[in-house]
ROVEXLO-167819 format. One record per residue (C-alpha): residue in one letter; x, y, z. Coordinates in pm, 1 decimal, m for minus. Example, Ala and Ser with C-alpha at 12.3 -4.5 7.8 and 13.67 -1.06 7.14 Angstrom:
2
{res A u 1230.0 v m450.0 w 780.0}
{res S u 1367.0 v m106.0 w 714.0}
REM end
This chain:
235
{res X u 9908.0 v 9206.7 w 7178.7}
{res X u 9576.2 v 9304.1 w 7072.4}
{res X u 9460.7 v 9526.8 w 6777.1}
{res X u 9438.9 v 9890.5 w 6973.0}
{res X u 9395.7 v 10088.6 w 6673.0}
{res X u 9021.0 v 10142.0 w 6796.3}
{res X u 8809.7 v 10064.8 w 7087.7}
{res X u 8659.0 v 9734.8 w 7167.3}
{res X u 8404.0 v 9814.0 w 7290.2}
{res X u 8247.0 v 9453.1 w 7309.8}
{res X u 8512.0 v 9356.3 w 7578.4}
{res X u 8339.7 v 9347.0 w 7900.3}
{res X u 8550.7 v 9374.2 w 8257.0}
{res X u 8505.1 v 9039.5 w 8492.3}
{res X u 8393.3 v 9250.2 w 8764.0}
{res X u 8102.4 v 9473.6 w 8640.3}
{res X u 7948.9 v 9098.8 w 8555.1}
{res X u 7601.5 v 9093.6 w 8792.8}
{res X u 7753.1 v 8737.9 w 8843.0}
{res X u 8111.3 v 8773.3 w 8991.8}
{res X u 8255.8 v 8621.7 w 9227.0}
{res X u 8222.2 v 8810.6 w 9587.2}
{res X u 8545.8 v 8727.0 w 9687.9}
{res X u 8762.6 v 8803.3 w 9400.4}
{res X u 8552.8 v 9158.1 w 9344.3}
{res X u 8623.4 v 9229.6 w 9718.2}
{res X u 9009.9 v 9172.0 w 9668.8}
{res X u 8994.5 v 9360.4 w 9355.6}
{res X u 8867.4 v 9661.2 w 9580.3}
{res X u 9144.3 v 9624.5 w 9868.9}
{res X u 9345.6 v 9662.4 w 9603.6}
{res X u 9311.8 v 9955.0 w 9423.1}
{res X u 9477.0 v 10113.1 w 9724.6}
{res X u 9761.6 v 9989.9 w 9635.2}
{res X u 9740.9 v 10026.1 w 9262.3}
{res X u 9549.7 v 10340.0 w 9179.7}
{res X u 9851.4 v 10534.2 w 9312.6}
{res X u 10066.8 v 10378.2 w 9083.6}
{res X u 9878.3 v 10503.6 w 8784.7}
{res X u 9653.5 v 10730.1 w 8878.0}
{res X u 9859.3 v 11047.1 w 8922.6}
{res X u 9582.1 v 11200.8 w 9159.0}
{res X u 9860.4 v 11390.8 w 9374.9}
{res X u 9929.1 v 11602.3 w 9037.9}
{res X u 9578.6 v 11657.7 w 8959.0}
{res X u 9451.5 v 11745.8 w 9273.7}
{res X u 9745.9 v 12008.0 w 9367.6}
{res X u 9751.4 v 12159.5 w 8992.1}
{res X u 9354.8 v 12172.1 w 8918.7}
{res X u 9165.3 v 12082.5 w 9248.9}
{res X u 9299.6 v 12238.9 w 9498.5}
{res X u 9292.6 v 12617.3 w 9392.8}
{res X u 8939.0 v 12557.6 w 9384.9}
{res X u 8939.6 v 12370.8 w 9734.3}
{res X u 9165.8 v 12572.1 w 9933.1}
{res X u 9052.2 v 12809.6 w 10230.6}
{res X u 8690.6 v 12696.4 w 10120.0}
{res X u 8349.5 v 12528.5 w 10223.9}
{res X u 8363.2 v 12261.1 w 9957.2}
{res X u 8190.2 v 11986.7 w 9827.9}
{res X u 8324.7 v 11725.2 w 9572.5}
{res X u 8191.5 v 11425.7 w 9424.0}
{res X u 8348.6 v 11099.6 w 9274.8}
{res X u 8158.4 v 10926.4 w 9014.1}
{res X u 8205.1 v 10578.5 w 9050.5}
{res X u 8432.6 v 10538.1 w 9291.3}
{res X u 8441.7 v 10199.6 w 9348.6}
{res X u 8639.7 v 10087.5 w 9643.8}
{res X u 8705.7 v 10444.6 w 9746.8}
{res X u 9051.6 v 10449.1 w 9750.0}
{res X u 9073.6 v 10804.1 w 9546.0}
{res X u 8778.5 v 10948.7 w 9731.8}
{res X u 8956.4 v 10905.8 w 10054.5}
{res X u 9262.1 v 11035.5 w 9956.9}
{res X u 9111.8 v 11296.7 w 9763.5}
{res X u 8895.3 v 11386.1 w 10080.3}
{res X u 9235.3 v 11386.2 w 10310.1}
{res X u 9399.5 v 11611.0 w 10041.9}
{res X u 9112.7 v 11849.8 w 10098.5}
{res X u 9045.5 v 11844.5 w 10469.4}
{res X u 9406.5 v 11983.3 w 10506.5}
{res X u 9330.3 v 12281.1 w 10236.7}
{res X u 8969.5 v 12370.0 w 10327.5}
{res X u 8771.9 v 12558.4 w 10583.2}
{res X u 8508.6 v 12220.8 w 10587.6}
{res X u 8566.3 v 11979.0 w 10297.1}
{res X u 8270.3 v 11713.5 w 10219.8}
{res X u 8272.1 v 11478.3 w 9980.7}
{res X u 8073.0 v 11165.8 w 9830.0}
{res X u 8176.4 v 10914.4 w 9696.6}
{res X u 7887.9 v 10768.9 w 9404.0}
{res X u 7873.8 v 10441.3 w 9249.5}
{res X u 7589.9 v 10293.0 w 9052.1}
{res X u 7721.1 v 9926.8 w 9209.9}
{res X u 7585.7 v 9825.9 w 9536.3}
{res X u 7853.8 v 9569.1 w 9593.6}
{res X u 8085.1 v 9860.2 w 9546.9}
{res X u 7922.9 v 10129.5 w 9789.5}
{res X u 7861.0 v 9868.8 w 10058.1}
{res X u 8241.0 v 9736.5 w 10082.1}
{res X u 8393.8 v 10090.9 w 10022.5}
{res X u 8148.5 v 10219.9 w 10317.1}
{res X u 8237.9 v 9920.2 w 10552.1}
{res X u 8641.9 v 9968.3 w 10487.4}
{res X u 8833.1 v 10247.5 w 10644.6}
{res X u 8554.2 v 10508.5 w 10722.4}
{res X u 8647.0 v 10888.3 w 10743.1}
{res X u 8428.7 v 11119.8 w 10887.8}
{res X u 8389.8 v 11413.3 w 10562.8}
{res X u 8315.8 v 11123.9 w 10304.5}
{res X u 7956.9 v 11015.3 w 10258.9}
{res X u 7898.3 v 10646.9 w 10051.9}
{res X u 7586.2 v 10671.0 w 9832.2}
{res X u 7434.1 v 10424.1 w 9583.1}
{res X u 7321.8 v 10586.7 w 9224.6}
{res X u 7397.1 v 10806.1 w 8936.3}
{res X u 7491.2 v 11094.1 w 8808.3}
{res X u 7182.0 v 11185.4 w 8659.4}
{res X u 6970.3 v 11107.9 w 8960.4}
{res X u 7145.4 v 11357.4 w 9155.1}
{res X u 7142.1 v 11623.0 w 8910.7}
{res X u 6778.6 v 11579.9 w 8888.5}
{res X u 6756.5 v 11610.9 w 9249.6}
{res X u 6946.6 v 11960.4 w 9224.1}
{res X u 7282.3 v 11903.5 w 9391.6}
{res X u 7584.0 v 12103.6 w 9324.6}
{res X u 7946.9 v 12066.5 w 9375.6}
{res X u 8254.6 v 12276.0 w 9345.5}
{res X u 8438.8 v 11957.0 w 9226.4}
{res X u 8326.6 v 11644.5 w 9016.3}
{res X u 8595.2 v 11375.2 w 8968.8}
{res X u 8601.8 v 11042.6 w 8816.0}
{res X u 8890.1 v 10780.4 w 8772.9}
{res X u 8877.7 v 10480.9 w 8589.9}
{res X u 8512.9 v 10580.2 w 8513.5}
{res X u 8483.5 v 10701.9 w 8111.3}
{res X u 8588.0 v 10352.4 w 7912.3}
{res X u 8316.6 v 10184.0 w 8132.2}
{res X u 8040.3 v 10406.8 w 7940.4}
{res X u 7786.7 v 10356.5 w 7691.8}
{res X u 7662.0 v 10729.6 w 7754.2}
{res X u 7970.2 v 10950.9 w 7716.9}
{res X u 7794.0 v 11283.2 w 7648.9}
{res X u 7543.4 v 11193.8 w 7922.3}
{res X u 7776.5 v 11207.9 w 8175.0}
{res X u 7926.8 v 11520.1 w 8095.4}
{res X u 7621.0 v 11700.8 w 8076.5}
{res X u 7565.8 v 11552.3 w 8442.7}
{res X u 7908.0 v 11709.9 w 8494.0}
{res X u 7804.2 v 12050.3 w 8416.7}
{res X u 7459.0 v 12052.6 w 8615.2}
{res X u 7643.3 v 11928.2 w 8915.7}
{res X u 7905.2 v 12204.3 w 8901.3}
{res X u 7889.6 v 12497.4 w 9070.1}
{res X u 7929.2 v 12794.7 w 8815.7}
{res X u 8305.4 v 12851.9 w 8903.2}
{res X u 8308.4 v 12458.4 w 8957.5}
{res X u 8614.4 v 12230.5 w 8834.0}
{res X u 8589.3 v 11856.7 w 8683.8}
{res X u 8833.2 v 11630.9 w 8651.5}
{res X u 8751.2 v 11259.0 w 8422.2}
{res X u 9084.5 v 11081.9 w 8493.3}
{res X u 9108.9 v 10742.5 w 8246.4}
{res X u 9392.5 v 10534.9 w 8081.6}
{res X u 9467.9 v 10654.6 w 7768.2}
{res X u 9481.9 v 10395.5 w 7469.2}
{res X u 9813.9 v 10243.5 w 7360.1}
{res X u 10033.2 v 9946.0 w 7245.1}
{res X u 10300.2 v 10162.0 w 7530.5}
{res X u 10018.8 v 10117.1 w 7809.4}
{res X u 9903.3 v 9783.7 w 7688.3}
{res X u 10267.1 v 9629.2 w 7723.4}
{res X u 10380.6 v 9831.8 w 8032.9}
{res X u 10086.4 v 9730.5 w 8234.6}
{res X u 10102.7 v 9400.3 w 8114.4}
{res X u 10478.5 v 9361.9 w 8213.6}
{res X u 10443.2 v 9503.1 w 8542.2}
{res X u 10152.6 v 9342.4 w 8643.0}
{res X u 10278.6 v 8959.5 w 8539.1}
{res X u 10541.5 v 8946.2 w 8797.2}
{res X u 10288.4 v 8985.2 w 9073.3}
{res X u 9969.0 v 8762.4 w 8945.3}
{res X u 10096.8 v 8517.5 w 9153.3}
{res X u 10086.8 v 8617.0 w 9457.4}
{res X u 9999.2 v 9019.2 w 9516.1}
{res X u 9713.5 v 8982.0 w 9287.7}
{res X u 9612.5 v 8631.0 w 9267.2}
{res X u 9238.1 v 8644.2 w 9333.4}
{res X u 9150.4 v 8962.1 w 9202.1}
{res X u 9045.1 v 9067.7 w 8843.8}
{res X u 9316.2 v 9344.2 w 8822.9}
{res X u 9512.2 v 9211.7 w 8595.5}
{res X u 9243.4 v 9082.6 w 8323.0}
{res X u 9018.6 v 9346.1 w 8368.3}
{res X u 9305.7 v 9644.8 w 8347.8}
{res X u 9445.3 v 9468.1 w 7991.0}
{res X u 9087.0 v 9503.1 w 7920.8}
{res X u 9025.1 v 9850.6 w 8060.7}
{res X u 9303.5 v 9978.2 w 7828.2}
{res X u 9102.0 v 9775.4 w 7514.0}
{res X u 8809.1 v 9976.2 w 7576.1}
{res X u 8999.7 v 10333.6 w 7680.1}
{res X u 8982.7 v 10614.6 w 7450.6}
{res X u 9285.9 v 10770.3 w 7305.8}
{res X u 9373.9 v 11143.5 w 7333.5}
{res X u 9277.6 v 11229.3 w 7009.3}
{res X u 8943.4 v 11055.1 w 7037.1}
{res X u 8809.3 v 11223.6 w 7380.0}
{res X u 8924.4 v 11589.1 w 7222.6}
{res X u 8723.1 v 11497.7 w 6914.5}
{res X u 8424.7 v 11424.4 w 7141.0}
{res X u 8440.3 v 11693.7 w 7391.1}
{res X u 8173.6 v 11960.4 w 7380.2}
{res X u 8278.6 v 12307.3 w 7441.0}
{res X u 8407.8 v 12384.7 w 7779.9}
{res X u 8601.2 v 12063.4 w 7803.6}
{res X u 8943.1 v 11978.3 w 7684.5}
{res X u 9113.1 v 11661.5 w 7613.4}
{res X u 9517.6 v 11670.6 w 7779.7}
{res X u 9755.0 v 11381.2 w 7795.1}
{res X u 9894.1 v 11338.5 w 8124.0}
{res X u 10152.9 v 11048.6 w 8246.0}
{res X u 10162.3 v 10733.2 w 8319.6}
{res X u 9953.9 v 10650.6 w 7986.0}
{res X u 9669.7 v 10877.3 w 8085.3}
{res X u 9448.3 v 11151.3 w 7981.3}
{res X u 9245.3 v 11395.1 w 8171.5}
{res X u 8900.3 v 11542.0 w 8081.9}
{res X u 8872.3 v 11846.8 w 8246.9}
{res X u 8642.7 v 12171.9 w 8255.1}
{res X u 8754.4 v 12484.8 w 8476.7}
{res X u 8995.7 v 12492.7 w 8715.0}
{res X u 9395.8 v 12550.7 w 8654.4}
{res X u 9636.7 v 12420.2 w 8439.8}
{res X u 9672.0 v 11994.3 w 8490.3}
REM end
């Protein structure tokens, strides 16, 4: 096992390379529908924090690198049910990833865009929600991002930065559970190297809480994770 006692920063995930192989990036995207509900917990979040902001509502929420757009979707199905007229848009700053997510199991309230954070708070757009998953031990520009956060948010807005939190537990449980199924299940995707690296790079509790600005907490949550959250109910 590696050293987790702090972030290594310098380990870089096979598919953010510019390089990477089309196919295995494309497999890695199919199948964060079928891991991201394993160890994401979004069913918890969105019923404790999202959805009393959602429900009964005109809403609009945004996912910050979303990647294949597994958690969008779901997240947008969650809220179609609870709102008056739920949209939602799914943002990554990865072409590869906006074009495959858009091409793969369309629903009509989620919109696929290409770009940043930044660039649309600079253009002025609000949302009641902002979520991310998988999103914060990918960044060189913490504190950017969260300000994004809170000029995309409505005033009585909710966020929710879902990541893997730090550990020798996560480290060896995701290890463990992912070796039986390199094989076959995941043979020709990066999700096992690049989730043992994901954890390398993810912050601990301790170390988001001592970063976040006021407004923001830091909470553990399970499997292995922790939330950064403004607003919104108890998660």
């Amino acid at each position: 096992m590696p050293d987790l006692s702090s972030r290594d920063t310098g380990a870089r995930e096979l598919m953010d390379a510019s390089d990477a192989d089309r196919v295995a990036l494309e497999r890695t995207y199919e199948l964060f529908r079928l891991v991201n509900p394993v160890v994401g917990g979004w069913r918890r979040i969105y019923r404790q924090r999202l959805r009393p902001r959602v429900r009964g509502g005109d809403v609009r929420i945004l996912d910050i690198g979303s990647g294949g757009g597994d958690v969008t979707r779901r997240i947008a199905r969650w809220a179609a049910r609870d709102a008056s007229r739920a949209r939602v848009v799914a943002l990554d700053a990865d072409p590869r990833a906006t074009a495959w997510a858009a091409r793969h199991r369309a629903q009509a309230n989620v919109e696929y865009r290409t770009g940043t954070s930044a660039e649309l708070a600079a253009d002025g757009e609000r949302f009641d929600a902002v979520v991310s998953n998988h999103l914060l031990h990918h960044l060189d520009d913490l504190p950017g991002l969260l300000r994004d956060t809170e000029t995309l948010l409505e005033p009585d807005g909710v966020a929710v930065h879902a990541d893997i939190a730090r550990s020798p537990r996560a480290y060896a449980l995701f290890d463990a559970l992912t070796r039986p199924f390199q094989p076959d299940l995941l043979a020709g995707s990066f999700i096992r190297a690049d989730g043992l690296t994901s954890i390398r790079r993810s912050y601990t509790v301790a170390e988001l809480a001592a970063l976040a600005p006021s407004g923001w907490s830091a909470k553990p949550a399970a499997p292995c994770r922790v939330l950064l959250v403004r607003g919104g109910g108890r998660a």
